[in-house]
C-alpha positions in Angstrom: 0.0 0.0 0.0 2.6 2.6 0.6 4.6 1.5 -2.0 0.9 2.3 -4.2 0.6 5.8 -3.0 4.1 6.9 -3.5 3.8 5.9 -7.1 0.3 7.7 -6.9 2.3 10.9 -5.8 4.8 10.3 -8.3 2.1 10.3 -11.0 0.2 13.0 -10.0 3.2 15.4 -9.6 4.3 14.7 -12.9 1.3 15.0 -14.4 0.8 18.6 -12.4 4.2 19.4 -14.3 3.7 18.1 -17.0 2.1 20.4 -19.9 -1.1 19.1 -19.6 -1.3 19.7 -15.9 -0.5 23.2 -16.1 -2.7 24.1 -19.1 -5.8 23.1 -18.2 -7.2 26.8 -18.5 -6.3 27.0 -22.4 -9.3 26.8 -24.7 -7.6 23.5 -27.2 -9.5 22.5 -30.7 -11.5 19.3 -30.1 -10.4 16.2 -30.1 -11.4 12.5 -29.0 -11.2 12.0 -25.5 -8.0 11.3 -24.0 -7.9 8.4 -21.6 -5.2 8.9 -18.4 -1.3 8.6 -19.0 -1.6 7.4 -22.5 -4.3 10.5 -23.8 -5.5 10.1 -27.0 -2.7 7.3 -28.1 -5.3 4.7 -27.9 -7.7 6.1 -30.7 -4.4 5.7 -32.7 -2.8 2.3 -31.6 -2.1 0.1 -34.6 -2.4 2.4 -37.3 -1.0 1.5 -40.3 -2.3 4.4 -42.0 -2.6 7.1 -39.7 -3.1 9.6 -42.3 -6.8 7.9 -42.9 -7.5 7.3 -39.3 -6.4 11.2 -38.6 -8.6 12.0 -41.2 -12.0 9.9 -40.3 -11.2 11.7 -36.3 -11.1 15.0 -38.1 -14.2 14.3 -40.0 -16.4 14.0 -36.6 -14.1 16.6 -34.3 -13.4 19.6 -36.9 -10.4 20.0 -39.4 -8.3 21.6 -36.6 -7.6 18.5 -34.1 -6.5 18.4 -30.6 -4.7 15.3 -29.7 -2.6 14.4 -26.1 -0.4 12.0 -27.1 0.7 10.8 -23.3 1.4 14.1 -21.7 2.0 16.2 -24.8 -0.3 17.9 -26.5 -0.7 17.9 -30.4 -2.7 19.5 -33.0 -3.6 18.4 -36.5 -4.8 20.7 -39.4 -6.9 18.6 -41.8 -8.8 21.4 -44.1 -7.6 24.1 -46.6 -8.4 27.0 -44.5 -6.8 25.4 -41.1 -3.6 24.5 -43.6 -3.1 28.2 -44.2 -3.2 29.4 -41.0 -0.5 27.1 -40.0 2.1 27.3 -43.1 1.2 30.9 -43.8 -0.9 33.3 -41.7 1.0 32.0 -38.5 4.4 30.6 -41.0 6.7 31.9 -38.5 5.8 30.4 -35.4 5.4 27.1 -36.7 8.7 26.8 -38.5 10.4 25.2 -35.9 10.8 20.9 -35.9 10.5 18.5 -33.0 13.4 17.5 -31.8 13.4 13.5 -31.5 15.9 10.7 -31.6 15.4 9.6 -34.8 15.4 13.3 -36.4 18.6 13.6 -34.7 20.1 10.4 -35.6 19.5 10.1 -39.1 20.5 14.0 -39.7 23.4 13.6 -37.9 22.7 15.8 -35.3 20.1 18.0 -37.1 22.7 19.3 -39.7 20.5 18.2 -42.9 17.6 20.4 -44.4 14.3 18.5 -43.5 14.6 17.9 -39.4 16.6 21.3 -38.6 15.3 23.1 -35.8 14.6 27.1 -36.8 17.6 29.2 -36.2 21.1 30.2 -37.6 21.9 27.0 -39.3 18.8 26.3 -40.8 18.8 29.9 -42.2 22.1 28.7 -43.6 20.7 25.5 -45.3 17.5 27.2 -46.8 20.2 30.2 -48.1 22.2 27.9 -49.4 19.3 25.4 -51.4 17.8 28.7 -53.2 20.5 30.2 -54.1 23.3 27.1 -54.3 21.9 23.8 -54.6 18.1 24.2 -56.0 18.7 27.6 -57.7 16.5 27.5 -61.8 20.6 27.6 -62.9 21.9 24.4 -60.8 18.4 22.3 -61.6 19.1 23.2 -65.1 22.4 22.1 -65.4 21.7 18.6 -64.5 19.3 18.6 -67.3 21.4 16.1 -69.1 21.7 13.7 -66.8 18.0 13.5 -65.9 17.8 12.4 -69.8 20.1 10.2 -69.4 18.4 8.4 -66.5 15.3 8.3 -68.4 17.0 6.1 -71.3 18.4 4.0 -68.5 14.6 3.2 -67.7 13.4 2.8 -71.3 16.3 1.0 -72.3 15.8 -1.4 -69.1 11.9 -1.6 -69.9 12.8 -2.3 -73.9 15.4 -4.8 -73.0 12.8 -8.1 -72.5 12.5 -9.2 -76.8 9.1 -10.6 -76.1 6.6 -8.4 -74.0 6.0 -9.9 -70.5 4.1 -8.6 -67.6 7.2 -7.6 -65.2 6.9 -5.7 -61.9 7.3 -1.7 -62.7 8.4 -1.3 -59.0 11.6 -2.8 -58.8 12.5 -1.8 -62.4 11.6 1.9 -61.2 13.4 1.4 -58.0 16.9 0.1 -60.4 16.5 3.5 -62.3 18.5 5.6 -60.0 21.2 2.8 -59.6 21.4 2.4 -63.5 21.4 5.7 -63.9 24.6 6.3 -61.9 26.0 3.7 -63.5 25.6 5.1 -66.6 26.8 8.5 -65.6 29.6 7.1 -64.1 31.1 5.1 -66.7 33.1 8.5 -67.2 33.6 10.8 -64.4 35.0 13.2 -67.5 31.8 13.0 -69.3 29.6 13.6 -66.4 31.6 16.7 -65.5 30.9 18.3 -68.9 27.1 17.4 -68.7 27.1 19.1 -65.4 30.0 21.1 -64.5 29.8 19.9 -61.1 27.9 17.7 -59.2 26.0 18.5 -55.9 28.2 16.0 -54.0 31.0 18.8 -55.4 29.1 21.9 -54.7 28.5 20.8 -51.0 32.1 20.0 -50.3 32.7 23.4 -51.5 30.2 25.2 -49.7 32.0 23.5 -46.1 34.8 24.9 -46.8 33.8 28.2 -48.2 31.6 28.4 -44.6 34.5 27.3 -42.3 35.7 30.9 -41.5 31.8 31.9 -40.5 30.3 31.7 -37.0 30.1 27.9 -36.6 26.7 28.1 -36.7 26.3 29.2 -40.3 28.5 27.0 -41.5 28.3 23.8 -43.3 30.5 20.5 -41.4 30.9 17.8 -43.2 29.0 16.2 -41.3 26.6 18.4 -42.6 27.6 17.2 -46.4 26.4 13.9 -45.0 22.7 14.7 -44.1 22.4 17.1 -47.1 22.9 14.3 -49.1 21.0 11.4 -47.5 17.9 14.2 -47.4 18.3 14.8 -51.2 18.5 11.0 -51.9 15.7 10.2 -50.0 13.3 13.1 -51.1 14.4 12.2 -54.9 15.3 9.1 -56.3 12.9 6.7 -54.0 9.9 9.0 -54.1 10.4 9.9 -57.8 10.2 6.5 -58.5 7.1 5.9 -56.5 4.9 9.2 -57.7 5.7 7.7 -61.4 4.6 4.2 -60.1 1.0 5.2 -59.1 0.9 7.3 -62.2 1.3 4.4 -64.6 -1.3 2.5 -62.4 -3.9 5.8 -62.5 -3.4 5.3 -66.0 -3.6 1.9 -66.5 -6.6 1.9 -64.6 -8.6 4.6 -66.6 -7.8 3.8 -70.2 -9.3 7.1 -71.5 -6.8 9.3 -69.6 -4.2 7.5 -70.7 -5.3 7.8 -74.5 -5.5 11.5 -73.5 -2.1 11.7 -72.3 -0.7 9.3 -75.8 -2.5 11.3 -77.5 -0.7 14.6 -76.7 2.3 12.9 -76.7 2.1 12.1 -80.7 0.6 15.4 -81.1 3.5 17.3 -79.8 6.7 15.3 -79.7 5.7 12.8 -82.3 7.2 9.1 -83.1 10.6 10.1 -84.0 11.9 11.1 -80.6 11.8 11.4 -77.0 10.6 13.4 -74.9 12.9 16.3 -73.8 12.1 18.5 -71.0 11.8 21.4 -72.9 8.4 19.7 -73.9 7.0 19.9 -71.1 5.3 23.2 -71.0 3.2 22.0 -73.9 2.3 19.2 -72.1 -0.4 19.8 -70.1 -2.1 16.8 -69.9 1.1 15.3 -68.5 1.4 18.0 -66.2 -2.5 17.4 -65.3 -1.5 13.6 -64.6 1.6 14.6 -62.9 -0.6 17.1 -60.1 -3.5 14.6 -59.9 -1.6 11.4 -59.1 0.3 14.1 -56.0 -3.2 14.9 -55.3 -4.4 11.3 -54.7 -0.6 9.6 -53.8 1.2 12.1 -51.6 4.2 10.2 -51.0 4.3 12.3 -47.7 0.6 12.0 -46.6 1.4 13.9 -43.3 4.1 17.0 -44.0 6.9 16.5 -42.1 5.8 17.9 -38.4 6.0 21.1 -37.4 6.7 23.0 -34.1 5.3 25.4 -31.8 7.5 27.9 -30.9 5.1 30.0 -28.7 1.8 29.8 -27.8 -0.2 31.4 -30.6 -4.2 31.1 -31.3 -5.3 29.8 -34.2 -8.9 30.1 -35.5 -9.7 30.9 -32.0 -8.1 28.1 -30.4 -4.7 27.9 -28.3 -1.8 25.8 -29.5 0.4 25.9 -26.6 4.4 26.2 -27.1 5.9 23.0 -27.8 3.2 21.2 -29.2 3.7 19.4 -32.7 1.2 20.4 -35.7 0.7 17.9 -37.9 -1.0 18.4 -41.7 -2.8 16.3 -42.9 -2.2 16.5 -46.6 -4.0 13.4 -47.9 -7.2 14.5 -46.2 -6.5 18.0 -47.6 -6.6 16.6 -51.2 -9.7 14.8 -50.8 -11.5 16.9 -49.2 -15.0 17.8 -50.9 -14.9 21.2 -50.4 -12.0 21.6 -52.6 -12.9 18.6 -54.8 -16.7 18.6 -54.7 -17.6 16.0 -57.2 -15.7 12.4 -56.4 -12.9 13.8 -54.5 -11.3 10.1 -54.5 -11.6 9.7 -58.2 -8.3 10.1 -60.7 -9.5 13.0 -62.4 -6.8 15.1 -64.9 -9.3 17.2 -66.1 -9.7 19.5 -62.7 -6.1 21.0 -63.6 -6.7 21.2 -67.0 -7.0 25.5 -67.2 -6.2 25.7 -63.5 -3.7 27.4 -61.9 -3.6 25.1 -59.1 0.5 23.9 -58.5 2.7 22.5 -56.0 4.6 25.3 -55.2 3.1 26.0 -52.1 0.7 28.8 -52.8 -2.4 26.8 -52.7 -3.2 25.3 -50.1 -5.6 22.3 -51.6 -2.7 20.9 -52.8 0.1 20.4 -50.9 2.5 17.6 -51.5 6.2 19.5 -50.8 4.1 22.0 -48.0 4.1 25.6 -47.5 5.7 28.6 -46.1 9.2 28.6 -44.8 9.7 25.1 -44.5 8.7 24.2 -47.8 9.9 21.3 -49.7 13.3 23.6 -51.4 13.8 20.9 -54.1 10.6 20.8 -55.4 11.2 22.4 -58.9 14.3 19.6 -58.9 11.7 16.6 -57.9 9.1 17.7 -60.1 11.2 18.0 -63.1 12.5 13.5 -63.2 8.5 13.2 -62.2 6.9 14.8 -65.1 9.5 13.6 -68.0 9.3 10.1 -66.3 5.5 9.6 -67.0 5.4 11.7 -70.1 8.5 8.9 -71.9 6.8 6.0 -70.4 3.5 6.8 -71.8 5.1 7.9 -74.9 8.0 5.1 -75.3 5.7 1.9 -74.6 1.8 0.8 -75.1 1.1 -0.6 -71.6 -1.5 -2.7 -71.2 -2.5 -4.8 -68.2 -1.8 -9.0 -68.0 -4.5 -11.0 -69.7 -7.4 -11.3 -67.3 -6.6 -8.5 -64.8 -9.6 -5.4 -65.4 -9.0 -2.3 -64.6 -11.0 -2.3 -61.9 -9.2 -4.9 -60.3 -5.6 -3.1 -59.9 -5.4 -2.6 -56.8 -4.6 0.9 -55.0 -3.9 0.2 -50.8 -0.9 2.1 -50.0 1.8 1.2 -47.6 3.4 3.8 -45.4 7.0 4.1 -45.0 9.5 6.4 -45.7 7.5 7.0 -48.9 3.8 6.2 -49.4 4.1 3.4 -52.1 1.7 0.7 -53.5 1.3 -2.2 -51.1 1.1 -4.8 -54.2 3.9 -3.8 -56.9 2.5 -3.0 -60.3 2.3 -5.6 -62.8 1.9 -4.6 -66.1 3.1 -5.3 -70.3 5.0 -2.4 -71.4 5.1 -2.6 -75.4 7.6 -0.7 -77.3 5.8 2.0 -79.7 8.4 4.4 -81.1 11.2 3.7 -83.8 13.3 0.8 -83.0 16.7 2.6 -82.9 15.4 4.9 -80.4 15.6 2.3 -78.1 19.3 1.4 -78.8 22.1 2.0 -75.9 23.6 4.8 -78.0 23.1 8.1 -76.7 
């Protein structure tokens, strides 16, 4: 027994000290009821897709959420409006990041761009990706090796003599790994595609930033996580967004006799597709925005941080608490998308002005405001000429007896959100033959 109440005192002092025992006065969004020590955890426990089960809560408590998660409050914004006040109306005092173990590990000490908390050195990072790293002049100068990557694809694709249903996934997955390989068969030749490489611009930048205050300069260590954030916000989810495209696609055959269709119009059967065909691509562009819309690869932006208590649509989120958007719910929400929000529609960006660049807030799949996805232009570029050569270099079809009603579309949450069944489909050729050859 006494050993029960000094454990009862324990609990109830740290719970008084906790945030949750000293805010009790603040007026926080709704939420599902919280049950004691674990709070709202339960209405979340085994969640494999916590972007739909944050969704359905928000759907019966409002689009801005209150959750305690143990002792810690956290708030979700589900809607367009409750986006906005978040990533712009109130940018500044959520541009912060939570600080947790795994942020810290895999950043190496919070020295890459995504996990950085807000202060000298991530002002240093985001200087450095707009003007250095993600600038119109450095995405443009690896134009050439984004070609080259896409011939690695077709090539791979083209390389069975008989068509056979293969697994897009893992062939999509090889293409970053073929196409170093092919740009590394000569270091020479890849340095007069591109001048210099990012790996090269980065190792300059530390050392350039060595005399500065320490920190607004660059470690190597720094290098490091700059790198593994680039590699792991291009290549893998590249690969996926171009993965659910082909199934969209595959699954509504007129869109993708729309999207062939512009494709002969425009580049014709005598070449590939180049990037400076894109802007007269819009159907591509459409397919591009609407598979974001419907796959966000990052259903839930990467977390944001409360750095002072601040009232948003006339509710308190106190200091410290995480915000969460929920992106996915964002893009299928009928009040943006009023008629069949979770169909694959093209046509609703068709004359639109909707992008991805941050400014509207229904669609939101490299986020808002200060912490904003800063490689965006350089993800969206492999993304776009990816579908529009697949669609244009190959006839895909599904295998014989498989409708397109019965691909299916369950996502699986990791890193990336990807297809929980790999794609199988025939890929045909359909251009000329010698377009196909390993000749550049």
């Amino acid at each position: 027994m006494a050993m029960a109440a000094i454990l009862a005192a324990v609990y109830v002092l740290r719970y008084l000290l906790s945030p949750s025992g000293r805010r009790k006065s603040l007026n926080l969004p709704p939420g599902p009821r919280g049950w004691p020590v674990i709070g709202s955890l339960g209405a979340l426990a085994g969640a494999l897709q916590p972007h739909r089960v944050l969704a359905a809560l928000a759907a019966r408590h409002g689009p801005l959420m209150h959750l305690r998660l143990g002792s810690y409050h956290t708030v979700v914004a589900s809607s367009v409006d409750t986006a906005r006040l978040v990533l712009k109306t109130h940018d500044l005092a959520f541009a912060d990041r939570p600080r947790t173990a795994a942020g810290e590990v895999t950043s190496y000490g919070y020295l890459g761009i995504v996990h950085t908390p807000c202060g000298a050195y991530w002002r240093m990072a985001r200087k450095l990706c707009a003007t250095e790293l993600f600038s119109a002049r450095r995405v443009d100068s690896f134009r050439r090796v984004r070609e080259q990557e896409m011939r690695a694809l077709v090539r791979g694709l083209q390389a069975e003599d008989e068509a056979v249903a293969r697994s897009s996934r893992p062939l999509l997955r090889e293409h970053p790994r073929r196409a170093r390989g092919t740009a590394a068969a000569g270091s020479s030749s890849r340095r007069r595609i591109c001048a210099t490489d990012l790996v090269d611009v980065l190792l300059q930048l530390a050392e350039d930033t060595q005399t500065q205050e320490s920190e607004a300069s660059l470690p190597r260590d720094g290098v490091k996580a700059f790198i593994q954030d680039i590699i792991a916000g291009g290549t893998e989810r590249s690969a996926v967004t171009i993965e659910w495209a082909i199934s969209e696609l595959l699954r509504h055959p007129e869109a993708m006799a729309a999207a062939t269709d512009e494709l002969d119009r425009v580049v014709g059967s005598g070449r590939w597709v180049a990037e400076h065909d894109l802007p007269e691509l819009p159907y591509i562009d459409a397919v591009v925005k609407e598979t974001l819309r419907l796959h966000p690869v990052g259903p839930l932006l990467v977390p944001h941080h409360a750095r002072q208590d601040t009232v948003v649509a006339g509710y308190d989120v106190p200091a410290g608490a995480p915000v969460l958007v929920n992106a996915w719910a964002i893009a299928r929400d009928q009040a943006s998308w009023p008629d069949a929000p979770d169909t694959f529609r093209p046509d609703w960006f068709l004359g639109a002005s909707v992008d991805v660049r941050g400014a509207h807030f229904e669609l939101l799949p490299f986020g808002s405001g200060r912490r904003i996805c800063p490689a965006y232009d350089l993800a969206m570029k492999p993304v776009a000429g990816g579908v529009a050569n697949l669609v244009h270099g190959f006839a895909w079809r599904l295998p014989d007896g498989v409708a397109p009603e019965d691909v299916s579309m369950e996502d699986h949450v990791g890193l990336s959100t990807r297809r929980k069944v790999p794609l199988v489909a025939v890929a045909e050729p359909r251009l000329l033959a010698h377009l196909y050859a390993a000749t550049e």
